[in-house]
C-alpha positions as CSV (number, residue, x, y, z in Angstrom):
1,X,21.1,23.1,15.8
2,X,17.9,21.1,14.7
3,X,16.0,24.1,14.3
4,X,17.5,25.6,11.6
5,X,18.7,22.4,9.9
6,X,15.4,21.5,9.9
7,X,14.6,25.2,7.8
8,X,17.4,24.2,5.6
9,X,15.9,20.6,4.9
10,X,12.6,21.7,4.2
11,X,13.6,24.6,2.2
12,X,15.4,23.0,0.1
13,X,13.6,20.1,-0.9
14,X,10.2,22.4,-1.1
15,X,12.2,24.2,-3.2
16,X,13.4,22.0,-5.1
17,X,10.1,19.8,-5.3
18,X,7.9,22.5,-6.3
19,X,10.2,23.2,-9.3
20,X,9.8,19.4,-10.3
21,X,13.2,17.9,-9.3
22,X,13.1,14.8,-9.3
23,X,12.2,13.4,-5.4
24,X,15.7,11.5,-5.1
25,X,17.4,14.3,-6.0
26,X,15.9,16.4,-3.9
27,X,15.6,14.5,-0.9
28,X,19.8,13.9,-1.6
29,X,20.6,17.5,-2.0
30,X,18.5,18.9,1.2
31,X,20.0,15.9,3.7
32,X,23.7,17.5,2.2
33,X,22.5,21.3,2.5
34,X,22.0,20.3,6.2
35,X,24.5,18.2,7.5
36,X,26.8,20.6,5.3
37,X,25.6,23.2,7.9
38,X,27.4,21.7,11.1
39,X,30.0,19.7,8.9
40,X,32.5,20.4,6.6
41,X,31.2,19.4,2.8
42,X,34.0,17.0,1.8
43,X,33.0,15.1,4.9
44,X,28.9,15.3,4.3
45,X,29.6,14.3,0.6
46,X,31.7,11.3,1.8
47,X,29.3,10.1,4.5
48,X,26.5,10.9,2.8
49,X,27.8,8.7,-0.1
50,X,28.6,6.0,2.2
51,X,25.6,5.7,4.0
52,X,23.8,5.8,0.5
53,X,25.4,2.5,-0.4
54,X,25.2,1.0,2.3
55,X,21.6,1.4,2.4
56,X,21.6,-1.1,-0.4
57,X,23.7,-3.4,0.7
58,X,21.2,-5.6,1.9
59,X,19.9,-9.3,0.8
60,X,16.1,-8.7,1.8
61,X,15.9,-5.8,-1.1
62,X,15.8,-9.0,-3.4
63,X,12.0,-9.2,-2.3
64,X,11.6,-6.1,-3.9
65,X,11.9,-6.7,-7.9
66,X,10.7,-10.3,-7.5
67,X,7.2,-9.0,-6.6
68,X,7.5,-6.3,-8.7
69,X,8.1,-8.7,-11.7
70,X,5.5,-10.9,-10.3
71,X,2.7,-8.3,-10.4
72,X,4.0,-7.0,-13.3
73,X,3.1,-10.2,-15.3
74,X,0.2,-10.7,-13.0
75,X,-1.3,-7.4,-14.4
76,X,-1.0,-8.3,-18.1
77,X,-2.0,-12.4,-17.7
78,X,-5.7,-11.7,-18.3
79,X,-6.0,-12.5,-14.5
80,X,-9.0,-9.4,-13.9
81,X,-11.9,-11.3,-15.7
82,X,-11.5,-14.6,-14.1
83,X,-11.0,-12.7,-10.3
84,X,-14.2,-10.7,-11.7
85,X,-16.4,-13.9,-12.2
86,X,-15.0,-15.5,-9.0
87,X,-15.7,-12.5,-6.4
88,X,-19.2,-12.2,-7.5
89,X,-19.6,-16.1,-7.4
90,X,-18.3,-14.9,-3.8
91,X,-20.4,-11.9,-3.7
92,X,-23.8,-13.1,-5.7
93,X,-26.3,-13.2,-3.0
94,X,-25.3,-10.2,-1.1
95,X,-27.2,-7.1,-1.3
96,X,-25.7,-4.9,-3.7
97,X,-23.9,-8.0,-5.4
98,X,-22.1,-5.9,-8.3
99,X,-20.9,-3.2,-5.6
100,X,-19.9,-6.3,-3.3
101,X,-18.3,-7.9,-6.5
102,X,-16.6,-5.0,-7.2
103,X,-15.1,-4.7,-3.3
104,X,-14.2,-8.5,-3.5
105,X,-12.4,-8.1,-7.0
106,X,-10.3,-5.2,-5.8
107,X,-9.1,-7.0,-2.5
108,X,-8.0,-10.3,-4.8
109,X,-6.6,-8.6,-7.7
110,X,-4.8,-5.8,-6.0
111,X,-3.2,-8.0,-4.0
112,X,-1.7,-10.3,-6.5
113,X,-0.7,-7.3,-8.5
114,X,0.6,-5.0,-5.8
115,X,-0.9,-1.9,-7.1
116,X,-3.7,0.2,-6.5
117,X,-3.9,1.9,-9.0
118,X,-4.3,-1.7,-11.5
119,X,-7.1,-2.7,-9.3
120,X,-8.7,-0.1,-9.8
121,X,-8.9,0.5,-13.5
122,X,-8.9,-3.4,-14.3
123,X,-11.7,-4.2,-11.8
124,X,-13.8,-1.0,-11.8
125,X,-13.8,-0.9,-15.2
126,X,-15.5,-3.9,-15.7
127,X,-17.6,-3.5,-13.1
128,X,-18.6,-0.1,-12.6
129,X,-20.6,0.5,-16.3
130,X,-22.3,-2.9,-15.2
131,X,-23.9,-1.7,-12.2
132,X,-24.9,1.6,-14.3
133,X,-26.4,-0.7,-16.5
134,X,-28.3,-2.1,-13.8
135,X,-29.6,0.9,-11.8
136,X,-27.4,2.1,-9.5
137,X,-26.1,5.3,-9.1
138,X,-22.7,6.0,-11.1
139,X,-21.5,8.0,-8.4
140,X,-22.0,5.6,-5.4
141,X,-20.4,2.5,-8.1
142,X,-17.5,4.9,-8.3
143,X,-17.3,5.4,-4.3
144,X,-17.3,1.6,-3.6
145,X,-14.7,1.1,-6.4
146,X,-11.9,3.7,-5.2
147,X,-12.6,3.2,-1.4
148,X,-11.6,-0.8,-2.0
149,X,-8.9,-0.5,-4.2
150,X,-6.5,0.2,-2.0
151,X,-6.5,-3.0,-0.2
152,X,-3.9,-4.4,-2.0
153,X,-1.5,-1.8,-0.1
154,X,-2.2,-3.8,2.7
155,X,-2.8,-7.5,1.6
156,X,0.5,-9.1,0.7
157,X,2.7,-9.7,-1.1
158,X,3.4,-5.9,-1.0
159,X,6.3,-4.2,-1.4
160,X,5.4,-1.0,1.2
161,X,6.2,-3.4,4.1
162,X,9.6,-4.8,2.8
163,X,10.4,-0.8,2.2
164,X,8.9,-0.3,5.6
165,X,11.5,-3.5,7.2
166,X,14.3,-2.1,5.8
167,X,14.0,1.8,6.6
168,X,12.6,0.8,10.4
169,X,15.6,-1.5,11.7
170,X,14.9,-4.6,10.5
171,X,10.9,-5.1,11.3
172,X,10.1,-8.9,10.6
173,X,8.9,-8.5,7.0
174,X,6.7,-11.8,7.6
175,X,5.1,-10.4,11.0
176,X,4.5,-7.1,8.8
177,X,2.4,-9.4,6.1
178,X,0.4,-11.0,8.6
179,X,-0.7,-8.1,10.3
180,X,-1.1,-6.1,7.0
181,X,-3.3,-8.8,6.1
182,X,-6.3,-8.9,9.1
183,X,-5.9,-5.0,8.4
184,X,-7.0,-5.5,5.0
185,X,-9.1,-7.9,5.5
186,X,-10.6,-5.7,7.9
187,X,-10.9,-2.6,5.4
188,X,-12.6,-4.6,2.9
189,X,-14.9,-6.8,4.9
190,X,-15.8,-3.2,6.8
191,X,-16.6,-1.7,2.9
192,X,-18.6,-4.7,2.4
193,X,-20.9,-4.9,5.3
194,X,-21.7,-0.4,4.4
195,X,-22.4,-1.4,0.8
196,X,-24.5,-4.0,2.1
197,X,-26.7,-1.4,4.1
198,X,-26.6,1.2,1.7
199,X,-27.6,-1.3,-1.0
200,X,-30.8,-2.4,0.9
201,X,-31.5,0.7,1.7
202,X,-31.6,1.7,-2.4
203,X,-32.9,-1.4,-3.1
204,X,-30.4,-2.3,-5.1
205,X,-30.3,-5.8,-6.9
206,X,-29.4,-9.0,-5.7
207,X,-27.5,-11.1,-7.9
208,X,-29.3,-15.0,-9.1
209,X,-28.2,-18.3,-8.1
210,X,-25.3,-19.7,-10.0
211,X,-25.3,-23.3,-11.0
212,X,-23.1,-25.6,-9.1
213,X,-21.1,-26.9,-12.4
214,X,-20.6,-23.1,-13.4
215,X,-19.6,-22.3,-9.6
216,X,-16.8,-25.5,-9.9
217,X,-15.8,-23.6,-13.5
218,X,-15.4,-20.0,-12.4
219,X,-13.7,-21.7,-9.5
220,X,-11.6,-23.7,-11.2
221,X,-10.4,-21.1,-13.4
222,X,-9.7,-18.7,-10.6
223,X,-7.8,-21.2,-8.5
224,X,-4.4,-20.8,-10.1
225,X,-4.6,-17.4,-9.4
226,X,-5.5,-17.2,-6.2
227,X,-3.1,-19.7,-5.0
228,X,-0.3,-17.2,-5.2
229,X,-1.8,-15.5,-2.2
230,X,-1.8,-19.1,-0.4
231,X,1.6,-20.0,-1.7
232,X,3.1,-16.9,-0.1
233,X,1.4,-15.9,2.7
234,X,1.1,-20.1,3.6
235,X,4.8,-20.2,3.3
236,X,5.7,-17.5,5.1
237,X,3.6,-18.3,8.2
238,X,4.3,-22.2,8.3
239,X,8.4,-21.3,7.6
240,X,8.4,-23.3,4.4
241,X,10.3,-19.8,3.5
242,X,11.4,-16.6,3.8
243,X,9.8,-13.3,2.3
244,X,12.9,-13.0,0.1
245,X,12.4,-16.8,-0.8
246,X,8.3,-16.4,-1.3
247,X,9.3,-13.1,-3.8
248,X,11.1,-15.5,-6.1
249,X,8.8,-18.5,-6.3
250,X,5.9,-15.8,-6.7
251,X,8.0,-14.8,-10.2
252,X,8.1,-18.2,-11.0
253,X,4.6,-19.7,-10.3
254,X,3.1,-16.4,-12.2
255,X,5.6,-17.0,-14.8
256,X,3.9,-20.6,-15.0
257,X,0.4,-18.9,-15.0
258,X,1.2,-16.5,-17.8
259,X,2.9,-18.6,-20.5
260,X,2.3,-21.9,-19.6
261,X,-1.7,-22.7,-17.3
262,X,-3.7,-19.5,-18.9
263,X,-1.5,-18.6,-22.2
264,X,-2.9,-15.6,-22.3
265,X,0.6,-13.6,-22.3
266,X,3.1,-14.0,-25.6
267,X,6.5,-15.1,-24.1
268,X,7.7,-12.6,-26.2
269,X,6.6,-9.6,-24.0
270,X,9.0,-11.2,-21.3
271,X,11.6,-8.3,-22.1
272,X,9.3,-5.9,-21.6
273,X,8.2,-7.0,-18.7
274,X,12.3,-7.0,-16.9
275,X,12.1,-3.2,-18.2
276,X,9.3,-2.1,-16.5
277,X,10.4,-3.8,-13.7
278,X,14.2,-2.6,-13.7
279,X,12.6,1.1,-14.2
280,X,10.2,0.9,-11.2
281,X,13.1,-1.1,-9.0
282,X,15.7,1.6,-9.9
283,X,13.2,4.4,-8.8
284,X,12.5,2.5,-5.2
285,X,16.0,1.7,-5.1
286,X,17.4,5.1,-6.1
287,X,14.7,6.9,-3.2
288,X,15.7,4.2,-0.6
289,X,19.7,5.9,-0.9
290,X,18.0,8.9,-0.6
291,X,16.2,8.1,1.9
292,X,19.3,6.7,3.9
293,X,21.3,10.6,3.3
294,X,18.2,12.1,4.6
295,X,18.3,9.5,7.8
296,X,21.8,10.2,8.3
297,X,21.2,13.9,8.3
298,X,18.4,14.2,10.4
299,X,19.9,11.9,13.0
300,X,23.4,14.1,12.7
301,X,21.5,17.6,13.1
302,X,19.4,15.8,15.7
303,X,15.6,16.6,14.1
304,X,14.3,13.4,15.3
305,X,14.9,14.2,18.6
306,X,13.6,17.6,18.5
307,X,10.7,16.8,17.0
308,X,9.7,13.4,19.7
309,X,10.3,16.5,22.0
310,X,8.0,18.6,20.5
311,X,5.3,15.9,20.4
312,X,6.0,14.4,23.6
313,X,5.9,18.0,25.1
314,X,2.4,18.4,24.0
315,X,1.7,14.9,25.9
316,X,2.7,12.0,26.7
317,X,-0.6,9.9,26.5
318,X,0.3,7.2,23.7
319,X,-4.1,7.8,22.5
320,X,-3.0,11.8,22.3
321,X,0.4,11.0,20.3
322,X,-1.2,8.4,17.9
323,X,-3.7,11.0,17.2
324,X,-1.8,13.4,16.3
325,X,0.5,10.6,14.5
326,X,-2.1,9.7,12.5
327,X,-3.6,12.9,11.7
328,X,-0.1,13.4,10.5
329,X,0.5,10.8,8.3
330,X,-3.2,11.3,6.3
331,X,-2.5,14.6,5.5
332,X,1.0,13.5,4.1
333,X,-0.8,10.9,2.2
334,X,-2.8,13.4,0.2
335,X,0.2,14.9,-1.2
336,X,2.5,12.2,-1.3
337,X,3.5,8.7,-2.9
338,X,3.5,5.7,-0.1
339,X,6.8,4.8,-1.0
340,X,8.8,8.5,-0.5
341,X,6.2,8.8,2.4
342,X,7.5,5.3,4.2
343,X,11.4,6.7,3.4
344,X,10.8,10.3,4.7
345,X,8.8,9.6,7.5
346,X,9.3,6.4,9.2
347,X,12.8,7.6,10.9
348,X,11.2,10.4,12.4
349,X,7.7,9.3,13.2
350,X,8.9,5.5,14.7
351,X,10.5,6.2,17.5
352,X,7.8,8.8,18.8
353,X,5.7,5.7,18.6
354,X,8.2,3.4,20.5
355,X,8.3,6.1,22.9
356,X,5.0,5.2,23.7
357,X,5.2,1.8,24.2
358,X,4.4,0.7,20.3
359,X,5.6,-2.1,18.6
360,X,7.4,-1.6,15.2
361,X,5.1,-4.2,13.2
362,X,2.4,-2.8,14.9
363,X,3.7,0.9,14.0
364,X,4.0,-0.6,10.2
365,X,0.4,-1.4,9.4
366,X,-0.6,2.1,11.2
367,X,1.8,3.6,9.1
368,X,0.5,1.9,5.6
369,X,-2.8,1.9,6.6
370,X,-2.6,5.3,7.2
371,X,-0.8,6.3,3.4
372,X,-3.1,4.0,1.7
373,X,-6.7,6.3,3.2
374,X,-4.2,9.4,1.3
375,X,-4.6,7.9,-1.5
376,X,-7.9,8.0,-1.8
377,X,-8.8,11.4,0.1
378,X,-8.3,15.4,-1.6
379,X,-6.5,17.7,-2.5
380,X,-4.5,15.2,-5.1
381,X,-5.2,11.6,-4.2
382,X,-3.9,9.8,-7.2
383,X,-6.5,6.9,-6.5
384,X,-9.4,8.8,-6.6
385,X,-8.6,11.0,-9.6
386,X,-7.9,7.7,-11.3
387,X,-11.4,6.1,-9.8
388,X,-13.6,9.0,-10.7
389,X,-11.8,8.8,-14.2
390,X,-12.5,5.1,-14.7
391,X,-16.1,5.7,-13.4
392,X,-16.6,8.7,-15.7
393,X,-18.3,10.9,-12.7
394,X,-16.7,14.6,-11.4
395,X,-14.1,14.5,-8.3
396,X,-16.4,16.1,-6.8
397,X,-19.4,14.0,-7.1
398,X,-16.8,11.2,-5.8
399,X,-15.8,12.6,-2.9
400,X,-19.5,13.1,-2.0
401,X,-20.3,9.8,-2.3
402,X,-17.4,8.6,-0.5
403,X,-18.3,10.5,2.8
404,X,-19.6,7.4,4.6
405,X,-16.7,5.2,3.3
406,X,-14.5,7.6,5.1
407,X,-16.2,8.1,8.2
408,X,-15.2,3.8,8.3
409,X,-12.5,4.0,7.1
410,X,-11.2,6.2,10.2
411,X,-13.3,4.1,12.6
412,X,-10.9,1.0,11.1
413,X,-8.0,3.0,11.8
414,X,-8.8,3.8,14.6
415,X,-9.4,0.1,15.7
416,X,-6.1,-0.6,14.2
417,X,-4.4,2.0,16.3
418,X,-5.8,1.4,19.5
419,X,-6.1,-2.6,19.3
420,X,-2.8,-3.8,18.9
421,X,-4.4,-7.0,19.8
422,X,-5.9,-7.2,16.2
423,X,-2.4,-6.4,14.4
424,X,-0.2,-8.5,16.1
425,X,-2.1,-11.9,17.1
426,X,-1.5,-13.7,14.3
427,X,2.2,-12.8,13.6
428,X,2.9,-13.7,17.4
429,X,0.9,-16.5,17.0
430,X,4.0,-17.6,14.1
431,X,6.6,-16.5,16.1
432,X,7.3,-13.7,13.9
């Protein structure tokens, strides 16, 4: 029966995909179209319904607006220029400072904001004109800003990994931060030290010494800012509090920071900042019920379990089924948003990996890390169309000049796959 309920699942949502149905919807009707084919309808409606709401009914999807407000506000609190100033404080004397700048920026402010897609336009578009202006080449300033910008996917507080702890069983959503962390970390620090050699190599310019009382003032007014990423990580890893606790005290200390430390945000654009939060919320939350009828469906026609056999029959080595995971997952990244990507394929794709001996968390970070390189790779990558639009250069130039960010970028993943060492230390470390 899982074959051709799994040709009645993806018919139907292709179908209804291609002719721009909304994703809920059509993930909702094609779980219905094939449970209805081994069930009766009244009872697939009932269930389906059932398992929808139930899929909600659960106290860590708090988390979920919290940060969502919090980066929200932390988007529109003037916070890019003072993270600019601080990163190349951090970056000055490296070779290729404004590129380094640039890769620092992006790791701090997409982070704090959550997105992308923010870090990319607010930091690389500060910073990518300047290092036109200073001789380097437009199309390698636009390569080092999209290739960093998605490690705030991966640096918390992130909302993939509470989508990823609730869809995968219950995955400690602190463990998952901890390890998404060194993974970011890793990306970025792995950007850095390229840019470093490619800069030298150009002989691009190093940036000039900065004078200890304008070091303490850049410092001083990036501090507040950065301390959100201490606050909640730091709580989190010392059990001060939960993740569910951290997303609320991260609304209220940026709350603090927007209208009250920097002034730079009018209290009166607090109502429009609870819309666009209760419009993105409802879309996760309206996709995670989706998500739910599809996971019912799948496990009721039994496609999980065909498909672990039809990996698993190819082999069993855990280096050969990781592989072909991940090789998987970044071609479903090109075409797909992280958060549908985490709902759809997480139920299917987890237990092959548990099959081979891997750990949920661990699974996690492989799984984000693995979305957030999609974003940023052809045929439709939303972060590079946005970066080479920011940078004002041709896709294709971009992806050109990305071809040695990519070639470490899979050399990262691959560490991350096949080190589970590097993952999971800290978070064990925490008793997480």
């Amino acid at each position: 029966m899982a074959g051709p309920a799994s040709l009645i699942l993806i018919s139907v949502f292709g179908t209804l995909a291609l002719l721009g149905i909304p994703l809920a919807i059509s993930i909702t009707a094609a779980a219905l179209a094939a449970v209805a084919l081994v069930a009766p309808l009244d009872m697939a409606l009932f269930t389906s319904a059932q398992k929808m709401l139930a899929s909600l009914d659960s106290f860590s999807l708090l988390a979920v607006p919290f940060f969502i407000l919090s980066g929200v506000m932390m988007n529109s609190g003037g916070i890019a220029v003072r993270l600019v100033n601080f990163a190349r404080l951090i970056a000055g004397r490296i070779p290729g400072s404004l590129a380094q700048t640039n890769i620092a920026g992006n790791m701090l402010f997409g982070s704090i904001s959550g997105s992308a897609i923010a870090a990319s336009t607010s930091i690389g578009g500060v910073l990518v004109p300047m290092q036109a202006e200073e001789g380097y080449d437009r199309d390698f300033a636009a390569a080092v800003n999209i290739a960093s910008a998605p490690t705030g996917m991966l640096i918390p507080p992130t909302t993939a990994f509470i989508i990823y702890s609730l869809v995968s069983g219950g995955a400690s959503i602190a463990a998952l931060f901890l390890g998404g962390a060194v993974a970011g970390l890793m990306w970025g620090l792995g950007m850095m030290a390229l840019t470093s050699l490619i800069a030298w190599r150009r002989g691009y310019p190093v940036g000039g010494r900065t004078g200890w009382r304008e070091a303490l003032r850049i410092t001083r007014e990036a501090l507040p800012s950065l301390m959100l990423i201490v606050i909640v990580i730091g709580g989190i890893m010392f059990g001060v509090f939960t993740a569910v606790e951290a997303s609320g005290i991260a609304v209220i200390y940026t709350m603090l920071l927007a209208f009250v430390i920097h002034r730079t945000t009018p209290l009166r654009n607090f109502p429009s900042f609870l819309l666009e939060t209760a419009q993105v919320t409802g879309t996760i939350m309206l996709l995670l019920a989706a998500s739910a009828a599809l996971s019912f469906a799948m496990a009721f026609t039994g496609i999980p379990a065909a498909v672990t056999s039809l990996i698993l029959g190819l082999s069993d080595d855990p280096v050969m089924v990781m592989l072909i995971i991940n090789a998987v997952l970044l071609v479903i990244g090109c075409f797909m948003d992280i958060g549908p990507a985490i709902l759809i394929f997480t139920p299917i794709l987890l237990p092959i990996a548990q099959k081979v001996g891997y750990d949920p968390v661990h699974f996690g970070v492989i799984l984000v890390f693995n979305l957030a390189i999609g974003t940023i790779t052809p045929p439709v990558g939303t972060g590079l169309f946005v970066g080479a639009s920011v940078a004002k250069v041709r896709v294709e130039r971009a992806i050109r000049a990305l071809g040695p960010f990519y070639i470490l970028l899979f050399a990262i993943l691959a560490l991350v796959t096949y080190v589970p060492a590097l993952t999971l230390t800290l978070p064990r470390l925490f008793d997480l």
